[in-house]
SEVEXDO-124428 format. One record per residue: z, x, y of N, C-alpha, C in turn; residue in one letter; residue number from 0. Coordinates in nm, 4 decimals, always signed. Atoms other than C-alpha are relative to their C-alpha. Layout:
      n_c3      n_c1      n_c2     ca_c3     ca_c1     ca_c2      c_c3      c_c1      c_c2  rest   nr
         Z         X         Y         Z         X         Y         Z         X         Y     a  NUM
...
//
This chain:
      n_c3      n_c1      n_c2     ca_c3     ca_c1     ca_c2      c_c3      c_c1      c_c2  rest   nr
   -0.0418   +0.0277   -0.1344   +1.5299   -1.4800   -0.3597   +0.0253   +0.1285   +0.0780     x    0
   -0.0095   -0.1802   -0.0590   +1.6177   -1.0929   -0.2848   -0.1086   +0.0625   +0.0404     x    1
   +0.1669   -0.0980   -0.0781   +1.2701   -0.9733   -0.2628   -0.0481   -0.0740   +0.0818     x    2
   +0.0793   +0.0762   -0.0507   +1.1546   -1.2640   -0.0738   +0.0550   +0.0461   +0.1640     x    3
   -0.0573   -0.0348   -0.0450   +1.4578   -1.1650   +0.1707   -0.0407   +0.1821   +0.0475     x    4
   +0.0390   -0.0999   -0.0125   +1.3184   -0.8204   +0.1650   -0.1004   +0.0318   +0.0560     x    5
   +0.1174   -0.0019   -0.0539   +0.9915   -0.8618   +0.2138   +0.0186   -0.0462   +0.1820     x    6
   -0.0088   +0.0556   -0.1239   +1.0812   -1.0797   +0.5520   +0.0866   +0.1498   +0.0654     x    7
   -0.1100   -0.0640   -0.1038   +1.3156   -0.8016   +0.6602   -0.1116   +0.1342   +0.0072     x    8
   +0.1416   -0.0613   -0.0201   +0.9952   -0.5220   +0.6093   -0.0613   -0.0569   +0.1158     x    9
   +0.1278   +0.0634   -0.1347   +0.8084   -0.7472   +0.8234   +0.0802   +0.0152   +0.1567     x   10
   -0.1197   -0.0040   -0.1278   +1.0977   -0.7070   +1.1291   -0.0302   +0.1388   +0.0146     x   11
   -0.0273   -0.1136   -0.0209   +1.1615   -0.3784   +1.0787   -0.1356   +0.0745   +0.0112     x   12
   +0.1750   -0.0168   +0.0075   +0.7521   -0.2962   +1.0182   -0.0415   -0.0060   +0.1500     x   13
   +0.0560   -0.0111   -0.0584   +0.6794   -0.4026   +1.3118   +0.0749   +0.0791   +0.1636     x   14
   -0.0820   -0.1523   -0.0667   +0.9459   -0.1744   +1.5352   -0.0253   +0.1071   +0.0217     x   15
   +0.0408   -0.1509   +0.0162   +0.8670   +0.1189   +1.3630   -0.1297   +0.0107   +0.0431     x   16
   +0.1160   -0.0364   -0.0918   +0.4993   +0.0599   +1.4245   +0.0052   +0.0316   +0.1333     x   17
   -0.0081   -0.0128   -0.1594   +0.5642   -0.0051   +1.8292   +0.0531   +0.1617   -0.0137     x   18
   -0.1048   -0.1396   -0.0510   +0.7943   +0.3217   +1.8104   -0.1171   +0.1387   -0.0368     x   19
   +0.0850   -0.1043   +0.0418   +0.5447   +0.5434   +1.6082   -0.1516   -0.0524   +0.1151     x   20
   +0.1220   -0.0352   -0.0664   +0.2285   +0.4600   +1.8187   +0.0389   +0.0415   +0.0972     x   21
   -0.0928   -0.1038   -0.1474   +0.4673   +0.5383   +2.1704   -0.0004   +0.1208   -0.0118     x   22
   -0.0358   -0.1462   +0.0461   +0.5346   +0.8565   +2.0104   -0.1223   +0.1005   -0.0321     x   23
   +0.1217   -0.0556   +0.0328   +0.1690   +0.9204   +1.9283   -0.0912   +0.0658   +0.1272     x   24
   +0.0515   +0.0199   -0.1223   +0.0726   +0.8044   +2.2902   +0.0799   +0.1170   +0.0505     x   25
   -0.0830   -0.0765   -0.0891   +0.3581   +1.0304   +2.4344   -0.0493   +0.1396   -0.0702     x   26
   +0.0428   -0.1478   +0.0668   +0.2606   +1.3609   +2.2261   -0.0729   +0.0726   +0.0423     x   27
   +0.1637   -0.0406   -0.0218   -0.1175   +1.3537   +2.3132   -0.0298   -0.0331   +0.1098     x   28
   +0.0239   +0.0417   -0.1202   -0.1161   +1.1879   +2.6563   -0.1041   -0.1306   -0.0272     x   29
   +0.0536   +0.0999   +0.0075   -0.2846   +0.8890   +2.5175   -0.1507   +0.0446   -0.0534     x   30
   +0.1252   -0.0465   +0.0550   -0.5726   +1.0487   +2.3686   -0.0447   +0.0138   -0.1806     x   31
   +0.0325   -0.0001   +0.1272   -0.5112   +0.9949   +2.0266   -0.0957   -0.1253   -0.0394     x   32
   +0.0852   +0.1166   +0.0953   -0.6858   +0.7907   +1.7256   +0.0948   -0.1238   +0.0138     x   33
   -0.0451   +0.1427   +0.0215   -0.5870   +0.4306   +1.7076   +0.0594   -0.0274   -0.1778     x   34
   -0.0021   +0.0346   +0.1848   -0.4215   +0.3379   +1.3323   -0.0547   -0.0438   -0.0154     x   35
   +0.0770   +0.0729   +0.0604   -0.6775   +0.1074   +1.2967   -0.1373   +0.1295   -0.0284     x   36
   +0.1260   -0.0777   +0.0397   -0.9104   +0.4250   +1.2721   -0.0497   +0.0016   -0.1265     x   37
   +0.1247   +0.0306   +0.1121   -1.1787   +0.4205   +1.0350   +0.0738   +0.1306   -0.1137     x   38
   -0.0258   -0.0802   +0.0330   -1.0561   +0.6315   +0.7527   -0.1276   +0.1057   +0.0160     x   39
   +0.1125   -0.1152   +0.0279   -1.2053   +1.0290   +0.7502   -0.0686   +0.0240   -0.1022     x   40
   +0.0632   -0.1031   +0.1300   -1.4618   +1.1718   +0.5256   +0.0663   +0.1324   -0.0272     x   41
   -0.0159   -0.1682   +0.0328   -1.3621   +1.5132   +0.3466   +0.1200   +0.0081   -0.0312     x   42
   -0.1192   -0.0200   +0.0114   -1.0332   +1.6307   +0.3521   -0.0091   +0.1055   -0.2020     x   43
   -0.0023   -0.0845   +0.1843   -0.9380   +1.8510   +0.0180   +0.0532   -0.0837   -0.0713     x   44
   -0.0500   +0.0518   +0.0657   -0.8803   +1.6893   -0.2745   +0.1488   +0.0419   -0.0522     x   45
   -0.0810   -0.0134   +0.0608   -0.5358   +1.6870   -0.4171   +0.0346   -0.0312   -0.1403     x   46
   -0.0838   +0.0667   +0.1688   -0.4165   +1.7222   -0.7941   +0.0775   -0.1194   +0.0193     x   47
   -0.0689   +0.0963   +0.0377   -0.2693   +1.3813   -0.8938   -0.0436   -0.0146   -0.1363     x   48
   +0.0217   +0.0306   +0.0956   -0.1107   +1.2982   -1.1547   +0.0852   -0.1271   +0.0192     x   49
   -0.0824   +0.1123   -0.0700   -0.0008   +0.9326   -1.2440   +0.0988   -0.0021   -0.0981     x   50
   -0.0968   +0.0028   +0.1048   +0.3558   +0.9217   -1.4959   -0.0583   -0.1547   -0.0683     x   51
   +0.0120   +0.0815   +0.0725   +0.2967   +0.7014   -1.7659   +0.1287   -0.1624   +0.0279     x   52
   -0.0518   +0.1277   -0.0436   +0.4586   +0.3428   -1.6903   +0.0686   -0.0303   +0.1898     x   53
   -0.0283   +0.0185   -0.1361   +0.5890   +0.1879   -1.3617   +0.1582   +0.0184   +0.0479     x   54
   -0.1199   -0.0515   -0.0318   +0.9363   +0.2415   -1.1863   +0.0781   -0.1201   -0.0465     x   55
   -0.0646   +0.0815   +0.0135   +1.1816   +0.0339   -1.2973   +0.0776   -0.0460   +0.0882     x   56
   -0.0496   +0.0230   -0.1109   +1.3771   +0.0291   -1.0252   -0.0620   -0.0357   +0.1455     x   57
   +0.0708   -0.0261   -0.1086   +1.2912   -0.0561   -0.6659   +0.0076   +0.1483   +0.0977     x   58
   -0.0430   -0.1399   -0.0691   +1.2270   +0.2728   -0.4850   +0.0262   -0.0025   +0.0821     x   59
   -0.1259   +0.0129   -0.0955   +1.3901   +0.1036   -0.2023   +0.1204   +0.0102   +0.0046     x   60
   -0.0882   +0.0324   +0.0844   +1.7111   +0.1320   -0.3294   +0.0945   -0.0365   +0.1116     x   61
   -0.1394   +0.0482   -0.0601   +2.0108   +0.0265   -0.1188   -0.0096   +0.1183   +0.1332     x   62
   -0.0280   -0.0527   -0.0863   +2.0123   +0.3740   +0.0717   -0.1236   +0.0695   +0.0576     x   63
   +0.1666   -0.0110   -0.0447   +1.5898   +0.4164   +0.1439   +0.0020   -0.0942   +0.0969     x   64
   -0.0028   +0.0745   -0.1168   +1.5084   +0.3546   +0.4844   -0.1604   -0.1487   -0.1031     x   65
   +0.0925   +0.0644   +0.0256   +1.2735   +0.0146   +0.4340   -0.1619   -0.0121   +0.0761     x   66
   +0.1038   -0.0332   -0.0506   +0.8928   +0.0624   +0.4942   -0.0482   -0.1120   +0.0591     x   67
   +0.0328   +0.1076   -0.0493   +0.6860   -0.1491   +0.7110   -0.1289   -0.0603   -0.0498     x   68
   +0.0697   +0.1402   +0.0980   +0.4525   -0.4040   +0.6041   -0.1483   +0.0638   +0.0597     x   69
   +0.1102   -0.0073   -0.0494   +0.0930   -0.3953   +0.5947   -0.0811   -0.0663   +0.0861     x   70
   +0.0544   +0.1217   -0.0930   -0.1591   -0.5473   +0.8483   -0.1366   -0.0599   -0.0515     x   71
   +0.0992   +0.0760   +0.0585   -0.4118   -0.7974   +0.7647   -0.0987   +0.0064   +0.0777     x   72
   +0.1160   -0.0825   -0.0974   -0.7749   -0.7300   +0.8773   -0.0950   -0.1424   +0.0054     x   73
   +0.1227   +0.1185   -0.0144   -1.1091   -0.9454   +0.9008   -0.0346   -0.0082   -0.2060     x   74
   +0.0407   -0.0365   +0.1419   -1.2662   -0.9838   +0.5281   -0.1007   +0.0710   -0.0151     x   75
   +0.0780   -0.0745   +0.0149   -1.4591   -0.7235   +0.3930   -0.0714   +0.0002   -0.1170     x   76
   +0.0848   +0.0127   +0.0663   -1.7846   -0.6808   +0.1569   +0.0938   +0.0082   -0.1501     x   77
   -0.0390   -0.0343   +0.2113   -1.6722   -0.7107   -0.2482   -0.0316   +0.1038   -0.0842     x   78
   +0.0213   -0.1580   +0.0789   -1.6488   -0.4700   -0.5005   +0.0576   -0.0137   -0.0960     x   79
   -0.0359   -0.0148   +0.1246   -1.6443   -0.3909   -0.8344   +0.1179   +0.1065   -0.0258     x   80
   -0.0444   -0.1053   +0.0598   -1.3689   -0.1690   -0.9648   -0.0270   +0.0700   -0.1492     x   81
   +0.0569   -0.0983   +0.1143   -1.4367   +0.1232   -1.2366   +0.1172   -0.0452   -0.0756     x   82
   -0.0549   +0.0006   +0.1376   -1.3120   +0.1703   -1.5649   +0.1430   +0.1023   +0.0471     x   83
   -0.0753   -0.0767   +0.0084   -1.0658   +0.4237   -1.3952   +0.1187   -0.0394   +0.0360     x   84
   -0.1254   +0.1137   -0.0888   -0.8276   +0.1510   -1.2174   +0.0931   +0.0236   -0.0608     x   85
   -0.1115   +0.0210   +0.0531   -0.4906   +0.1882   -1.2337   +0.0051   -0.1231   -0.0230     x   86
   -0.0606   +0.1224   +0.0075   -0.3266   -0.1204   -1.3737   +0.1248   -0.0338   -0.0241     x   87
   -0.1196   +0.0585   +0.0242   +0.0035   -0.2992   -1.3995   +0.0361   -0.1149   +0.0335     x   88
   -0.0587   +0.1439   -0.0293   +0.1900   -0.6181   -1.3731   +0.1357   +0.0305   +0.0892     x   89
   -0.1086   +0.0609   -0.1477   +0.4129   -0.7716   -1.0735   +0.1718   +0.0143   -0.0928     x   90
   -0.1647   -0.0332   +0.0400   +0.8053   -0.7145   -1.1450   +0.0104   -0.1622   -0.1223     x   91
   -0.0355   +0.1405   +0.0399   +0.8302   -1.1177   -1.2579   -0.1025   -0.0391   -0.1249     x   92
   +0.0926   +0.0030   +0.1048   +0.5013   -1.0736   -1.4864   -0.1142   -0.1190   +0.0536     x   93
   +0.0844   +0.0879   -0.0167   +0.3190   -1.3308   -1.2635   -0.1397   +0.0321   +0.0351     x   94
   +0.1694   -0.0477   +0.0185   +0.0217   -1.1037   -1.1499   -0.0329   +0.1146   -0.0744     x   95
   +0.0872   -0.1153   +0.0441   -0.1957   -0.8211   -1.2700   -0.0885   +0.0526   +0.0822     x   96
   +0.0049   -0.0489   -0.1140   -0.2592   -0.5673   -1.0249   -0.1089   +0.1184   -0.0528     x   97
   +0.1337   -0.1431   +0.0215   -0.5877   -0.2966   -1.0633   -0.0357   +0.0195   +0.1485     x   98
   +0.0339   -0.0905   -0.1378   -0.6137   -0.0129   -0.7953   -0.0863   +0.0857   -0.0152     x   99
   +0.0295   -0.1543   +0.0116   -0.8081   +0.2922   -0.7215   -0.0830   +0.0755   +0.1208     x  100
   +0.0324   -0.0542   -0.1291   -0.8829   +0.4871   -0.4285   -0.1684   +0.0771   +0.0243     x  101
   +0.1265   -0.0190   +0.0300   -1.1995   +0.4368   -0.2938   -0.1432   +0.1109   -0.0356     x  102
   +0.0718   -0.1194   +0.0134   -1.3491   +0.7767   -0.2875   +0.0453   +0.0433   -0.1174     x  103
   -0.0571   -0.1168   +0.1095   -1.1873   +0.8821   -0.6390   +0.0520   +0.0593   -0.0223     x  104
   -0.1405   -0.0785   +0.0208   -0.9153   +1.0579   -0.5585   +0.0386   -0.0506   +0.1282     x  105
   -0.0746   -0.0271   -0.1250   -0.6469   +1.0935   -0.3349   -0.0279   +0.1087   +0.1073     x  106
   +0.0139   -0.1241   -0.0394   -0.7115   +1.3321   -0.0606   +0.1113   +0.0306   +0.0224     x  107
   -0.1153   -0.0395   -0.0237   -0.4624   +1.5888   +0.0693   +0.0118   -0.0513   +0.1490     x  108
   -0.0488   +0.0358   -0.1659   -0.2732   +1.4511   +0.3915   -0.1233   -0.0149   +0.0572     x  109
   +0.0586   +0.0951   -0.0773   -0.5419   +1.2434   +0.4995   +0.0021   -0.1241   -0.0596     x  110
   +0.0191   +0.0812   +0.0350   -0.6004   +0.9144   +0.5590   -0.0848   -0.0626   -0.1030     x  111
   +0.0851   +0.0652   +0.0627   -0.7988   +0.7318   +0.2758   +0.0331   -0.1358   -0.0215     x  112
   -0.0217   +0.1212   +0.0556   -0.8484   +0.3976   +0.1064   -0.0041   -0.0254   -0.1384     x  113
   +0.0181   +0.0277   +0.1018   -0.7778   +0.1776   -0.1652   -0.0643   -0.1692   -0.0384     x  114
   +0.0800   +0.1611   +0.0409   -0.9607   -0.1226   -0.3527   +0.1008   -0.0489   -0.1274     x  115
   -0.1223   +0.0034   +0.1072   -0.7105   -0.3273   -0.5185   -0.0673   -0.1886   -0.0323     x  116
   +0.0250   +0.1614   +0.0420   -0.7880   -0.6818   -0.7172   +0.1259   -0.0442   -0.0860     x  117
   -0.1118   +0.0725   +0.0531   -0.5244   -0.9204   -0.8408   -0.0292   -0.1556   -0.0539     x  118
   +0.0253   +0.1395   +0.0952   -0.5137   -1.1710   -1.0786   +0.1140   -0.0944   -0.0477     x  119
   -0.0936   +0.0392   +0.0804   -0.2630   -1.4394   -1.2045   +0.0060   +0.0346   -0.1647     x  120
   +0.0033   -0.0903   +0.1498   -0.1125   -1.3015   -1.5656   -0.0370   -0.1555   -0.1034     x  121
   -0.0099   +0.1459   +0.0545   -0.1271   -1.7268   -1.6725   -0.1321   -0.0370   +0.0122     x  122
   +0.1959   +0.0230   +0.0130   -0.5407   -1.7051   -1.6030   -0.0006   -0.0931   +0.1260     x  123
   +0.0755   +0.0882   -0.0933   -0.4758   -1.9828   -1.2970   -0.0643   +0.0984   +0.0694     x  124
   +0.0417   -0.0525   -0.1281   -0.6250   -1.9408   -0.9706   +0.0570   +0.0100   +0.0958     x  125
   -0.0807   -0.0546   -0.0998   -0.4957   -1.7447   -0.6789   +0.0457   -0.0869   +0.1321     x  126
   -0.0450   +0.1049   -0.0733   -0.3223   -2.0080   -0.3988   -0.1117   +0.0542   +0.1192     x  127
   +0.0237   -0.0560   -0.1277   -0.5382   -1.9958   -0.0758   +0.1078   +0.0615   +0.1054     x  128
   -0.1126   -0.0656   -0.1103   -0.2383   -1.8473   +0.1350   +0.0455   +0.1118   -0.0724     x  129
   -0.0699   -0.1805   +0.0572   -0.1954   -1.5315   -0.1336   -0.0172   +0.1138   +0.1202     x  130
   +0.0100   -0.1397   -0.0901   -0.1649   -1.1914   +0.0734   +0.0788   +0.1216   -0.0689     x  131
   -0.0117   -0.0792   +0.0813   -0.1391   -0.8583   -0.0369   +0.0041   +0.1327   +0.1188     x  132
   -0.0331   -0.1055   -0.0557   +0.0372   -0.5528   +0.1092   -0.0008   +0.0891   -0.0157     x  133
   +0.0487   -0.1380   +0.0444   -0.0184   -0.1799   +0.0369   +0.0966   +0.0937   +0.0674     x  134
   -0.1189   -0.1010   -0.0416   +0.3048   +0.0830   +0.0962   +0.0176   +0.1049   -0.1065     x  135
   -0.0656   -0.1727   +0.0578   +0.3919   +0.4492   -0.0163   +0.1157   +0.0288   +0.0319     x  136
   -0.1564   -0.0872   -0.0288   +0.7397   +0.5874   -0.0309   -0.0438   +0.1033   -0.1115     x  137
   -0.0943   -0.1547   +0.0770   +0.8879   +0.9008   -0.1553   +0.1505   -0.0344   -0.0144     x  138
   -0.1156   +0.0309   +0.0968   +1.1678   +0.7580   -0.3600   +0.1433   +0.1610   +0.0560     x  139
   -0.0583   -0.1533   -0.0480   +1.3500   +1.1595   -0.3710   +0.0226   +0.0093   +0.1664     x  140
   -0.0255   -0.0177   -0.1486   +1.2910   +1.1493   +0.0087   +0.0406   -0.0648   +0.0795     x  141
   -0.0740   +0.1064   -0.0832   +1.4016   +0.8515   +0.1418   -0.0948   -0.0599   +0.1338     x  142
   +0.1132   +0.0196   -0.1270   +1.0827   +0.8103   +0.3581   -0.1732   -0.1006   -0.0360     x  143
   +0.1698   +0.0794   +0.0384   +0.6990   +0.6111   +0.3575   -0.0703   +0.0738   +0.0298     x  144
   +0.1117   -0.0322   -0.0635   +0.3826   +0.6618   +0.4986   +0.0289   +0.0482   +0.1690     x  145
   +0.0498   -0.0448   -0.1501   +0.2967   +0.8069   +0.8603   -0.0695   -0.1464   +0.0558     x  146
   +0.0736   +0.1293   -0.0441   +0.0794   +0.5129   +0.8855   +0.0632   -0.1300   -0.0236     x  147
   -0.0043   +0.1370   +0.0449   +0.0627   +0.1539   +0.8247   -0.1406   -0.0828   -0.0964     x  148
   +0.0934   +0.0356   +0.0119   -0.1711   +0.0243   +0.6116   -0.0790   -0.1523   +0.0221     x  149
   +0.1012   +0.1341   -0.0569   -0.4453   -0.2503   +0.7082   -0.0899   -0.0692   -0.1412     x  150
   +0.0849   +0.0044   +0.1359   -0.5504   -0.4554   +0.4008   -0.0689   -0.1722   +0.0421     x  151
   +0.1287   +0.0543   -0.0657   -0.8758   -0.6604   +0.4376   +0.0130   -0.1041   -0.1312     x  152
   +0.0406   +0.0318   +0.1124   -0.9099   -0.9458   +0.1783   -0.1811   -0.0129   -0.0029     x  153
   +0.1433   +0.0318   +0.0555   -1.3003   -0.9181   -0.0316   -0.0189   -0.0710   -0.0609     x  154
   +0.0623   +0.1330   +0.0674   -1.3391   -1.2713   -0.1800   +0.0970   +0.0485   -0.1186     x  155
   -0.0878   -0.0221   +0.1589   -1.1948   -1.3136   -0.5560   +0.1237   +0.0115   -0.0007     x  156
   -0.1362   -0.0779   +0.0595   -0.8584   -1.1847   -0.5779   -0.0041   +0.1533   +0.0584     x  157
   +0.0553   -0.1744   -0.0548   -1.0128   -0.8278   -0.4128   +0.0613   +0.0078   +0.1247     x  158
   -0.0157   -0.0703   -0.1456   -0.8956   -0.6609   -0.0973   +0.0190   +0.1621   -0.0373     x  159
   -0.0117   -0.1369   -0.0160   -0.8996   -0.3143   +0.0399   +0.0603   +0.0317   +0.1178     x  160
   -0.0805   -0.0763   -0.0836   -0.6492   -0.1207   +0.2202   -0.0311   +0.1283   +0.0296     x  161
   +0.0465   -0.1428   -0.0761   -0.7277   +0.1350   +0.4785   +0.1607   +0.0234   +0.0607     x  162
   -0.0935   -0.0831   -0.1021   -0.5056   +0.3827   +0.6748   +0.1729   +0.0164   -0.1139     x  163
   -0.1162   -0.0465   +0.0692   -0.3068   +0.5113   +0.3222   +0.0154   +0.1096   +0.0486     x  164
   +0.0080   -0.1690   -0.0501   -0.1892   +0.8659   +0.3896   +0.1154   +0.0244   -0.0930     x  165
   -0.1276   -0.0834   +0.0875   +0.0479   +1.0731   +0.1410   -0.0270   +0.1293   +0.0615     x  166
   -0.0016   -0.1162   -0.0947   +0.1375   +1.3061   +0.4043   +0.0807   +0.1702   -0.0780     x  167
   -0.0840   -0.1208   +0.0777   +0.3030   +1.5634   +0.1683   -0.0124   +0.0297   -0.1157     x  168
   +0.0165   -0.0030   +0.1181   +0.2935   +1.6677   -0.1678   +0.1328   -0.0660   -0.0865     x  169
   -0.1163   +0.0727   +0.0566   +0.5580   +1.5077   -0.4169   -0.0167   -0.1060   -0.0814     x  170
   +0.0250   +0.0815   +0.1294   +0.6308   +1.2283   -0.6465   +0.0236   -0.1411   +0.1318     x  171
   +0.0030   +0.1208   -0.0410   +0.5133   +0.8979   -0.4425   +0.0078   -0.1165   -0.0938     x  172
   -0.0069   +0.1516   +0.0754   +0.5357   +0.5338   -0.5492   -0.1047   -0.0614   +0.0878     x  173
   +0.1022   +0.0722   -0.0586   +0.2247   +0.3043   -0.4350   +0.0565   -0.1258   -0.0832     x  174
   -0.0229   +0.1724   +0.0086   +0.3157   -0.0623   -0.3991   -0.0938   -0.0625   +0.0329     x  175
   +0.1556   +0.1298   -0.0244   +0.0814   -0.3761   -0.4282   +0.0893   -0.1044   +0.0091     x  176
   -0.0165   +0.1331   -0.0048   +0.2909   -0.6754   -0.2795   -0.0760   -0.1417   +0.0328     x  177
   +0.0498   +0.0575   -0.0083   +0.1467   -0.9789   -0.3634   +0.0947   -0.1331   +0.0661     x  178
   -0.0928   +0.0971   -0.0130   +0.2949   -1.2897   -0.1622   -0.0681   -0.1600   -0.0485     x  179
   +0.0618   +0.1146   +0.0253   +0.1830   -1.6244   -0.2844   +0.1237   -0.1337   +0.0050     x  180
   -0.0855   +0.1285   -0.0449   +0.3626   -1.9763   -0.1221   +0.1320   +0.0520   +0.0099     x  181
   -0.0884   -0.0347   -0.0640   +0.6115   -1.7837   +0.0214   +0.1327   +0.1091   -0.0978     x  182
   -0.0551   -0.0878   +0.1411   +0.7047   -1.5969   -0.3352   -0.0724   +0.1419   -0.0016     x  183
   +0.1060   -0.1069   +0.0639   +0.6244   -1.2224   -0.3305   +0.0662   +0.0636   -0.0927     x  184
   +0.0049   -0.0990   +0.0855   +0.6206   -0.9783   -0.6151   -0.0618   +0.1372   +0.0120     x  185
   +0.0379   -0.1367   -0.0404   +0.6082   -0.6166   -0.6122   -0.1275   +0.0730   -0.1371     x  186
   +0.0623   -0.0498   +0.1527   +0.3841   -0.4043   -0.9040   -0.0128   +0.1289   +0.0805     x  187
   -0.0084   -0.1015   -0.0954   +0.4449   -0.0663   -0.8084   -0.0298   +0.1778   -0.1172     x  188
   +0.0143   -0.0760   +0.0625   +0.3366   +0.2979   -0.9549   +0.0311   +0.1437   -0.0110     x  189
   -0.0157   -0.1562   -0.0651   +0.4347   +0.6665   -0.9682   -0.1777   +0.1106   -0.0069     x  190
   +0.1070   -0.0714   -0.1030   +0.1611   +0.8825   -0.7868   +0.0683   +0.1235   -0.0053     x  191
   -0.0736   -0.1647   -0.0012   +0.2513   +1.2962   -0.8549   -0.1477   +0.0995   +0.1065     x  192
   +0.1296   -0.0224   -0.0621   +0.0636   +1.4430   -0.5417   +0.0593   +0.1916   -0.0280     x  193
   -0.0217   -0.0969   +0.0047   +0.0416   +1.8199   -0.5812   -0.0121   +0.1681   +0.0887     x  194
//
């Protein structure tokens, strides 16, 4: 009942901070910036990552972490296989099984990229038509998220892909995959060492 409570209060506060951060984008540049929905860039330098062996036990929201805002849901996009290199893990409650991995192969440094993430029930059913699936970065140590917001597209199956990640800094991130299904979500979340 706490995360479900959580998740709804993300979605409030999500969509604030968005209004406030694009004002602030608009006011900077005179209205001449990129749109968040921009297409992620090619290039950027790769960054060392490394990922710590198991998932956080804790939420890296903790009581005194500002709460990040929610992702946005897109049109559906083409399907895709994921590699042998996918991260994987299971939802806090053990109900899904979560495989990620960023579509170009790495993380870049402080740019935007994407990720391709598929989810499965851990009980073998099938996924409710009303599942949805959110994509967030914090810095646990820092008390902060993403720059962005990310936009995650469902690809048929259990698949979607989230654009407009950004790990604007170097440090020890956490990448979250909330899955919500009939009004129940679960988190499955990972440590990310950007360097």
């Amino acid at each position: 009942m706490i995360g479900t409570r959580r998740v709804a209060m993300r979605r409030s506060i999500g969509a604030i901070m968005l209004a406030s951060a694009w004002a602030a984008l608009i006011a900077c540049d005179g209205g001449g910036g990129t749109s968040p929905d921009a297409e992620t860039r090619p290039g950027g330098g790769a960054s060392a990552v490394r990922e710590s062996a198991g998932s956080p036990s804790t939420s890296p929201g903790a009581s005194s972490a500002p709460v990040a805002p929610e992702s946005r849901t897109a049109a559906p996009v083409r399907s895709f296989e994921l590699t042998k290199d996918a991260r994987e893990g299971t939802s806090a409650d053990g109900t899904y099984v979560v495989r990620w991995e960023p579509v170009d192969g790495m993380i870049p440094d402080a740019e935007p990229f994407a990720i391709r993430c598929e989810v499965r029930r851990a009980d073998g059913k099938a996924l409710a038509k009303d599942v949805s699936v959110l994509a967030d970065a914090e810095m646990p140590h820092h008390g902060h998220g993403m720059n962005l917001v990310p936009t995650v597209a469902p690809a048929g199956a259990g698949k979607f892909l989230a654009t407009g990640m950004l790990l604007h800094m170097p440090g020890r991130w956490v990448i979250a995959i909330d899955v919500e299904e009939g009004g129940i979500a679960e988190r499955t979340q990972w440590y990310v060492d950007i360097e």
